[in-house]
Biopython code that builds the backbone (N, CA, C, O; Angstrom):
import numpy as np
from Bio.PDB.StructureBuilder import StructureBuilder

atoms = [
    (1, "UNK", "N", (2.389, 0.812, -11.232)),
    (1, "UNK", "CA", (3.273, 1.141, -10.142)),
    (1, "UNK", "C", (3.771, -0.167, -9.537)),
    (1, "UNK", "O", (2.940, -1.072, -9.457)),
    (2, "UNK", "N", (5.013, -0.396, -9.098)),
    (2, "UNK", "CA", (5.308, -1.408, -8.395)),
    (2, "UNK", "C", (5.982, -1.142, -7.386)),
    (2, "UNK", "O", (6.759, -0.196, -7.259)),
    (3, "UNK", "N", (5.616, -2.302, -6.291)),
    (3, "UNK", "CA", (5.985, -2.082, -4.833)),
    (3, "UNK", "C", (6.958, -3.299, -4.932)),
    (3, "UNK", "O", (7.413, -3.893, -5.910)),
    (4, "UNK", "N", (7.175, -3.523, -3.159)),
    (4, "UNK", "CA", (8.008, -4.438, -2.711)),
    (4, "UNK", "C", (7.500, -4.943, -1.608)),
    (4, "UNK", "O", (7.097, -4.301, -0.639)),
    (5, "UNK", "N", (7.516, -6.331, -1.769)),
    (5, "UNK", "CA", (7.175, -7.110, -0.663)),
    (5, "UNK", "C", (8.277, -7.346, 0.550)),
    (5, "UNK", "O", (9.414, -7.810, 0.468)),
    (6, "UNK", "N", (7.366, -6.746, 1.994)),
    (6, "UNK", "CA", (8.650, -6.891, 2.907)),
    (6, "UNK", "C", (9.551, -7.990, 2.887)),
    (6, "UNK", "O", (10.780, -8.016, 2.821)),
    (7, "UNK", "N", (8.380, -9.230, 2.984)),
    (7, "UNK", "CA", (9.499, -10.126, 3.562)),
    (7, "UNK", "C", (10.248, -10.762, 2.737)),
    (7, "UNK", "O", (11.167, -11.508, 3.072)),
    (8, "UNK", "N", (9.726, -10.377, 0.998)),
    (8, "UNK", "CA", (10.814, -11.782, 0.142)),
    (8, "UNK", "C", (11.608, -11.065, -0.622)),
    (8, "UNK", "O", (12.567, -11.591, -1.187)),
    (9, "UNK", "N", (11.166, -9.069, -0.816)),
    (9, "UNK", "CA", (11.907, -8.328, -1.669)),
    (9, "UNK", "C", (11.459, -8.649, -3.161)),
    (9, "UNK", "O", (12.084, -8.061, -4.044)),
    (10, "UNK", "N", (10.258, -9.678, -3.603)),
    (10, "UNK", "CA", (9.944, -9.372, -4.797)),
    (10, "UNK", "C", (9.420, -8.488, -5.051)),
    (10, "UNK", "O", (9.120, -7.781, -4.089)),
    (11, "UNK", "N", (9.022, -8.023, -6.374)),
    (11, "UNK", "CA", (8.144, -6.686, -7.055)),
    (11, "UNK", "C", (6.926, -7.611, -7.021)),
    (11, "UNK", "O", (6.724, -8.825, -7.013)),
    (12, "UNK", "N", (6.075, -6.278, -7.004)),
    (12, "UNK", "CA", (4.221, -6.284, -7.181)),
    (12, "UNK", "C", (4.003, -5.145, -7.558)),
    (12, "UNK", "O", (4.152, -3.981, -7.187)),
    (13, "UNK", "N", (3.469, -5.940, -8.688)),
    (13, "UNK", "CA", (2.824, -4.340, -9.919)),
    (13, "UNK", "C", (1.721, -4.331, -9.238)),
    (13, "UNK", "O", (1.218, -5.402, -8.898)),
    (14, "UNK", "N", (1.280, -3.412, -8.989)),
    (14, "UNK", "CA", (-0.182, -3.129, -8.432)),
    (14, "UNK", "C", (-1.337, -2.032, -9.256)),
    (14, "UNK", "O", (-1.284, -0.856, -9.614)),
    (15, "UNK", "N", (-2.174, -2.912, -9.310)),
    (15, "UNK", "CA", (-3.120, -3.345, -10.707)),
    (15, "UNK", "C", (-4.680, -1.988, -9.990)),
    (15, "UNK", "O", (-5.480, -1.343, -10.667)),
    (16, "UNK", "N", (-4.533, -2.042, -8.557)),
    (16, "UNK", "CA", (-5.680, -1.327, -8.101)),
    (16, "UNK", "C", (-5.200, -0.093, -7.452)),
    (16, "UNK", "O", (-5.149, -0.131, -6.222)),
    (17, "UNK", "N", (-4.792, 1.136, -8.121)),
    (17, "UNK", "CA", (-4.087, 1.990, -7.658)),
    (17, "UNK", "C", (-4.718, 2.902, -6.710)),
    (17, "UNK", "O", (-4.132, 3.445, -5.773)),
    (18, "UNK", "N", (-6.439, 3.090, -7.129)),
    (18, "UNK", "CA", (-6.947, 3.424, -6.445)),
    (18, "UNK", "C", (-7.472, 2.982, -4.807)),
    (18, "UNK", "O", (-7.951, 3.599, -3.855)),
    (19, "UNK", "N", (-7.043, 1.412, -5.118)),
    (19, "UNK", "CA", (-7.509, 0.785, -3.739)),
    (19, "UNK", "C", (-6.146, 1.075, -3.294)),
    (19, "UNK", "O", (-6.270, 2.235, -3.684)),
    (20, "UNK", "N", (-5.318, 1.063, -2.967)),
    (20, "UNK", "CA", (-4.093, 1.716, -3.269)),
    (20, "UNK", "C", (-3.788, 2.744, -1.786)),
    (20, "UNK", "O", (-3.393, 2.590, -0.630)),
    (21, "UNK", "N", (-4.211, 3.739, -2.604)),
    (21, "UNK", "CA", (-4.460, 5.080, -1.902)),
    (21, "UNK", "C", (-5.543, 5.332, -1.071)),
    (21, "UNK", "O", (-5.280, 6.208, -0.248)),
    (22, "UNK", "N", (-6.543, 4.929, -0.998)),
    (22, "UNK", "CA", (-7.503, 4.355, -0.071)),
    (22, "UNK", "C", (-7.025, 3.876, 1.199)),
    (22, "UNK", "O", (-6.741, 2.683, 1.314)),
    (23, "UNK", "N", (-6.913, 4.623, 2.103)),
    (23, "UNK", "CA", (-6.801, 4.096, 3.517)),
    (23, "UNK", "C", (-7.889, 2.969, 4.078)),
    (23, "UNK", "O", (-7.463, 2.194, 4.935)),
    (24, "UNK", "N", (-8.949, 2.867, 3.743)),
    (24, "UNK", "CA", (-10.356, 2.123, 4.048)),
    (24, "UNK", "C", (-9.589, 0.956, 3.888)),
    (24, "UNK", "O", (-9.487, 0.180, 4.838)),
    (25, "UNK", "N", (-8.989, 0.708, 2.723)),
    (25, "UNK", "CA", (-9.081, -0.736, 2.186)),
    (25, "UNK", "C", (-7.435, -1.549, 2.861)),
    (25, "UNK", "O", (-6.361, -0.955, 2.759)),
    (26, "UNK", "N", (-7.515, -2.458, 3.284)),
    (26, "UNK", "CA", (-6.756, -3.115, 3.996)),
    (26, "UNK", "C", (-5.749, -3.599, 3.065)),
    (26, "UNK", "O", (-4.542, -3.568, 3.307)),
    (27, "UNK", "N", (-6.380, -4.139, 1.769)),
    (27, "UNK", "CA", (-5.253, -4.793, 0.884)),
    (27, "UNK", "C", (-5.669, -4.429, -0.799)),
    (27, "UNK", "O", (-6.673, -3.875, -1.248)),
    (28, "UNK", "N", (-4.827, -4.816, -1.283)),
    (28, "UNK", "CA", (-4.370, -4.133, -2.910)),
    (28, "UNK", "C", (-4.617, -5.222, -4.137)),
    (28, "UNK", "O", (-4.495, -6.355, -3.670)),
    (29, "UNK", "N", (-4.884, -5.246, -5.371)),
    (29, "UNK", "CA", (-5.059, -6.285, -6.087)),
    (29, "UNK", "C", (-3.226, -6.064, -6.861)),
    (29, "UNK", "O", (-3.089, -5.030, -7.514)),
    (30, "UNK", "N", (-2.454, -6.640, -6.795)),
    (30, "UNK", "CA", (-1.526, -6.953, -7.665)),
    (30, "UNK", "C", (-0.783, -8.310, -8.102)),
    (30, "UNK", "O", (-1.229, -9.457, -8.077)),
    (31, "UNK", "N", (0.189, -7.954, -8.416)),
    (31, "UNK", "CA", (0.335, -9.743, -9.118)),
    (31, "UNK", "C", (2.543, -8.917, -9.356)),
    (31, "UNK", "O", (3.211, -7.950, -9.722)),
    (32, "UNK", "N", (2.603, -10.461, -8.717)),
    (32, "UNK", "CA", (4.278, -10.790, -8.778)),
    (32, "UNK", "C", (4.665, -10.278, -10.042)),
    (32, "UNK", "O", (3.849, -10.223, -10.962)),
    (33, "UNK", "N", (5.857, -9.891, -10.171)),
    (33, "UNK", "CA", (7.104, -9.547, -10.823)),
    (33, "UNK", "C", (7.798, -9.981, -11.361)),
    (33, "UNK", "O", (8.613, -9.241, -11.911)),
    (34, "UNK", "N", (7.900, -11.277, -11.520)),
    (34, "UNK", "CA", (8.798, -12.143, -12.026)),
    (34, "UNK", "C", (8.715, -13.179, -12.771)),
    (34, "UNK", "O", (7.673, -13.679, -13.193)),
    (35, "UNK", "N", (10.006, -13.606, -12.996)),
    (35, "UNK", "CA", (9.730, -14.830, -14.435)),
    (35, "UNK", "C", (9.222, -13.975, -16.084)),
    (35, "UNK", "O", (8.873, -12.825, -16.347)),
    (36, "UNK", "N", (9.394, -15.104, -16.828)),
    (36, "UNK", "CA", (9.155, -14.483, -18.312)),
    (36, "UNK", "C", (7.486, -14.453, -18.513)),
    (36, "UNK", "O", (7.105, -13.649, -19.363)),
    (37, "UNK", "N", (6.494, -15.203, -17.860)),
    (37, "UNK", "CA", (4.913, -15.313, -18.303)),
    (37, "UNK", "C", (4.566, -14.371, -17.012)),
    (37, "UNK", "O", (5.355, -14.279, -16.072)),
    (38, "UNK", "N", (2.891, -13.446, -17.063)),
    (38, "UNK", "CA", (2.700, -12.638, -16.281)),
    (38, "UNK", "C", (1.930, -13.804, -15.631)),
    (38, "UNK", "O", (1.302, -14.743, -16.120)),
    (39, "UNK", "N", (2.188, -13.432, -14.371)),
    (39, "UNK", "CA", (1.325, -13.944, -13.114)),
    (39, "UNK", "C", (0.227, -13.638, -13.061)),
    (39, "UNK", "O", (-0.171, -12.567, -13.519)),
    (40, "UNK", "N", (-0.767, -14.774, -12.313)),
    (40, "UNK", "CA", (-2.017, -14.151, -12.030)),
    (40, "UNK", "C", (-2.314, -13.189, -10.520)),
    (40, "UNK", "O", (-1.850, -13.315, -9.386)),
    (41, "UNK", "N", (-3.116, -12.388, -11.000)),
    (41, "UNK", "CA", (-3.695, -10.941, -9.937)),
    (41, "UNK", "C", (-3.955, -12.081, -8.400)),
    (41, "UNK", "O", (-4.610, -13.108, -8.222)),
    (42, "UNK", "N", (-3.216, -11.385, -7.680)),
    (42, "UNK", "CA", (-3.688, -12.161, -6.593)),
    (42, "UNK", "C", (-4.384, -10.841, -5.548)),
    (42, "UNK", "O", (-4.867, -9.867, -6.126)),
    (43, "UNK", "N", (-4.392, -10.893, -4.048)),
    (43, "UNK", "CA", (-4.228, -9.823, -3.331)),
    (43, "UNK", "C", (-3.290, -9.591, -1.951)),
    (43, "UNK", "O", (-3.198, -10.484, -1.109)),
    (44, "UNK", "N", (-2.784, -8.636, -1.848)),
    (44, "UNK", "CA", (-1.601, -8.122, -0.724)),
    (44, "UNK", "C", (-2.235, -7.028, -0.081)),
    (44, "UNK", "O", (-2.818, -6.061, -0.572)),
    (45, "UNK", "N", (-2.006, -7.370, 1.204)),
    (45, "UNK", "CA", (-1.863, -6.892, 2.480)),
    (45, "UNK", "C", (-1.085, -5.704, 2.841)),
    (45, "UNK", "O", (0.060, -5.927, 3.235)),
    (46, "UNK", "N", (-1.645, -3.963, 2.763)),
    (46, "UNK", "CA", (-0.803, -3.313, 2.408)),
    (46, "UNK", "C", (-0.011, -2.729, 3.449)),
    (46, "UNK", "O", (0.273, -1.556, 3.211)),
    (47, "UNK", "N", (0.456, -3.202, 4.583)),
    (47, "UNK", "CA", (1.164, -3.486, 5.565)),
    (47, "UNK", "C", (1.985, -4.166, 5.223)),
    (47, "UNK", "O", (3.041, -3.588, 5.480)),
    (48, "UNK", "N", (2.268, -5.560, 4.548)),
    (48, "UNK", "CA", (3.717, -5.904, 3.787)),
    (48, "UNK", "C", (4.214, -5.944, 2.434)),
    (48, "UNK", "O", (4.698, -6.879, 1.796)),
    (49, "UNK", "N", (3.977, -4.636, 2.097)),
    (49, "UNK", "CA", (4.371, -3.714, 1.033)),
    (49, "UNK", "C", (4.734, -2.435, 1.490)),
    (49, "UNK", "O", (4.186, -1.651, 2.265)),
    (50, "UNK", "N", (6.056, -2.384, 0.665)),
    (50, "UNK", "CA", (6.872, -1.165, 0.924)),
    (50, "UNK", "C", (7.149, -0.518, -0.814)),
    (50, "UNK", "O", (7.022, -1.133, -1.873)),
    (51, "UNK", "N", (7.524, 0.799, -0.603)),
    (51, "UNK", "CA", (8.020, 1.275, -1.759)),
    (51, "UNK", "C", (9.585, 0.625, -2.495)),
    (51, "UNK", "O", (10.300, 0.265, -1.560)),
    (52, "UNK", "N", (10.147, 0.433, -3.595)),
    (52, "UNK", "CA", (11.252, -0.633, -3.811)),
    (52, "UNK", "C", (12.873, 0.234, -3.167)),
    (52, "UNK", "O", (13.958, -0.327, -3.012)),
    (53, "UNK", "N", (12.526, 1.816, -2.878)),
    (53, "UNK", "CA", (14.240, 1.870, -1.979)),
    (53, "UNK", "C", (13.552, 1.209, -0.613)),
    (53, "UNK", "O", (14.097, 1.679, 0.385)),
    (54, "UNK", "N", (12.707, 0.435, -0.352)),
    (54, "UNK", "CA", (12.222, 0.134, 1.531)),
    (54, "UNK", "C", (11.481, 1.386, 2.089)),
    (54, "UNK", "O", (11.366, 1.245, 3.307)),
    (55, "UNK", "N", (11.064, 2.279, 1.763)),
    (55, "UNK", "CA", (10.358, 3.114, 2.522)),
    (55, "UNK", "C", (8.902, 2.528, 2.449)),
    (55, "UNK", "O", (8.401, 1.848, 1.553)),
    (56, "UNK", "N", (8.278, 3.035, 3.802)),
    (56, "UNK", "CA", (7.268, 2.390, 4.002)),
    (56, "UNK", "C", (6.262, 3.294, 3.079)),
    (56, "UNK", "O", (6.615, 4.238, 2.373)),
    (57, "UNK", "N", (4.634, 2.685, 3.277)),
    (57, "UNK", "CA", (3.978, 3.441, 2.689)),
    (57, "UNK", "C", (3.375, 5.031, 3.398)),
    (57, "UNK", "O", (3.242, 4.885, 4.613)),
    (58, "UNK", "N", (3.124, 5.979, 3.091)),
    (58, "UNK", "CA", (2.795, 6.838, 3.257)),
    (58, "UNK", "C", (1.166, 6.639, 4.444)),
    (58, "UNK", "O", (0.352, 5.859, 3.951)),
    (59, "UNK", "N", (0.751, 7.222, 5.758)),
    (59, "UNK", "CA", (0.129, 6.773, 6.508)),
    (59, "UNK", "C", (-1.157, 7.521, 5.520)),
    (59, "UNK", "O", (-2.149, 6.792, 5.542)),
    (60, "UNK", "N", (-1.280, 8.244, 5.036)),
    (60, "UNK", "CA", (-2.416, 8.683, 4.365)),
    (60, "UNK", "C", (-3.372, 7.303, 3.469)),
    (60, "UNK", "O", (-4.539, 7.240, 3.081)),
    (61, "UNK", "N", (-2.270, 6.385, 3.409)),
    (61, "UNK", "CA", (-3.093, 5.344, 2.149)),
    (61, "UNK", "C", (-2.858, 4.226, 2.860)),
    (61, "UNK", "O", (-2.988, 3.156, 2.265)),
    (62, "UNK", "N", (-2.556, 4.221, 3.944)),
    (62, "UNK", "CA", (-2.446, 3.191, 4.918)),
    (62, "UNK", "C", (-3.629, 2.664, 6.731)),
    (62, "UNK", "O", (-4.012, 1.707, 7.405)),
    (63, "UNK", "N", (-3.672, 4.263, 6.617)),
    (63, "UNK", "CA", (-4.829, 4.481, 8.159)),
    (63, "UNK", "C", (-5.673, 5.141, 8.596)),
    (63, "UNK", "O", (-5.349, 5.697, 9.645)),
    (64, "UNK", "N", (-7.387, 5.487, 7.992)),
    (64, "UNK", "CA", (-7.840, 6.052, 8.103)),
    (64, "UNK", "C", (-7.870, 6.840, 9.271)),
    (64, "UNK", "O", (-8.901, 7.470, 9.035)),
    (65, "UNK", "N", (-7.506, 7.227, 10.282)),
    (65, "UNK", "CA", (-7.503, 7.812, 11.207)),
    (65, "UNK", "C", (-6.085, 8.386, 11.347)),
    (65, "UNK", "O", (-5.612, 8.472, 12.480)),
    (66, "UNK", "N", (-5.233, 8.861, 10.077)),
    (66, "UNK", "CA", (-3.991, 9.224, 10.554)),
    (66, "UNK", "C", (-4.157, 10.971, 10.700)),
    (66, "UNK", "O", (-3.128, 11.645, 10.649)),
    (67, "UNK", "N", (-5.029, 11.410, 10.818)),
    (67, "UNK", "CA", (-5.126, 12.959, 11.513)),
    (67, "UNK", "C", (-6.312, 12.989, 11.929)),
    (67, "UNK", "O", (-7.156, 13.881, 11.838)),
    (68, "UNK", "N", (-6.374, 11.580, 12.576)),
    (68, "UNK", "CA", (-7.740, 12.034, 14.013)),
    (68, "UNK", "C", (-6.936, 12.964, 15.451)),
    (68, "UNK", "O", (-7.324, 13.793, 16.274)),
    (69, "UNK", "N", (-5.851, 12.371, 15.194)),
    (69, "UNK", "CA", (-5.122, 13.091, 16.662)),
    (69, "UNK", "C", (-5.005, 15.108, 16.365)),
    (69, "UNK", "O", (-5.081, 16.009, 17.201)),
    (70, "UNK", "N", (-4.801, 15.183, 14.841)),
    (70, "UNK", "CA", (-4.044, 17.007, 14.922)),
    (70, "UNK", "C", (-5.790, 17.435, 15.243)),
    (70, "UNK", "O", (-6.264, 18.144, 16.131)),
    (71, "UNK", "N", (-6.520, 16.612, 14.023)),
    (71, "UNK", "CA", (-7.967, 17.538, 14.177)),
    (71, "UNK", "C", (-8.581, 17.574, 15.841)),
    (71, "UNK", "O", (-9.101, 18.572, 16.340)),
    (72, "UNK", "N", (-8.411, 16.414, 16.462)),
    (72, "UNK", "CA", (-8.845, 16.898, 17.688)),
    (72, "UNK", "C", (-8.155, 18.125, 18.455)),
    (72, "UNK", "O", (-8.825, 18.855, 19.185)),
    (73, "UNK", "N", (-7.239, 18.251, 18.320)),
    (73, "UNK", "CA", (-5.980, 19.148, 19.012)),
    (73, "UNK", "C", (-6.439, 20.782, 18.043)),
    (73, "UNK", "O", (-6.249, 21.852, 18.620)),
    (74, "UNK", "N", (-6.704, 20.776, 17.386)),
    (74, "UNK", "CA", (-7.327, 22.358, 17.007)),
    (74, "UNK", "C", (-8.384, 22.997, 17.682)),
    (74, "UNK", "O", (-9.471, 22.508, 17.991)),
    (75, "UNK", "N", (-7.898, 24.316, 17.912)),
    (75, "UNK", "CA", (-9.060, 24.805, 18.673)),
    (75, "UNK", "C", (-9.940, 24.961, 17.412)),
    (75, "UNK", "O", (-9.756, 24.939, 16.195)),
    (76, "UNK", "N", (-11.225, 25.168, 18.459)),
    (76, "UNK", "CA", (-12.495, 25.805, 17.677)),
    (76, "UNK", "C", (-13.052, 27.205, 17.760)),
    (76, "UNK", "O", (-12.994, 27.797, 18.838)),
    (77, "UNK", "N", (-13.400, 27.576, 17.072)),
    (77, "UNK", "CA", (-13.972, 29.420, 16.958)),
    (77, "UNK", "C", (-13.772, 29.830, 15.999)),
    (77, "UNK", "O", (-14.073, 30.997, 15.751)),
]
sb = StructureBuilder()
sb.init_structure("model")
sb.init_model(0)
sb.init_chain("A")
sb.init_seg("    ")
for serial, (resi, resn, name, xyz) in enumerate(atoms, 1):
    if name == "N":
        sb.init_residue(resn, " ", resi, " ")
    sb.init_atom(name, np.array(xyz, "f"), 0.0, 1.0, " ", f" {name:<3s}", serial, name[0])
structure = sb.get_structure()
């Protein structure tokens, strides 16, 4: 899968798909896009990575707590 880095607009194949989708994990193992030889695996920060039309990432794989707010707000019984 490859993303996009906010601030320079290169591609990042991203190598840990599962860390990925993982809200826990703060950052991703992938490696740059470019040039003719593959780059080495570095790691990104998945806050400046976006999907390549610019949409951000989905809050599910981004913030463990992104439905602490509905579950509190349900009643109980």
């Amino acid at each position: 899968m490859f993303l996009k880095e906010r601030a320079t607009g290169d591609l990042v194949e991203i190598l840990g798909f599962k860390d990925l989708v993982d809200p826990s994990n703060e950052r991703v193992i992938g490696r740059y896009h470019h040039g003719e030889e593959t780059q080495d695996p570095e790691k990104f920060a998945k806050r400046d990575l976006v999907f390549p039309s610019g949409e951000a990432l989905p809050a599910c794989w981004t913030n463990p707590g992104y439905r602490r707010a509905e579950i509190q707000r349900r009643p109980r019984g």
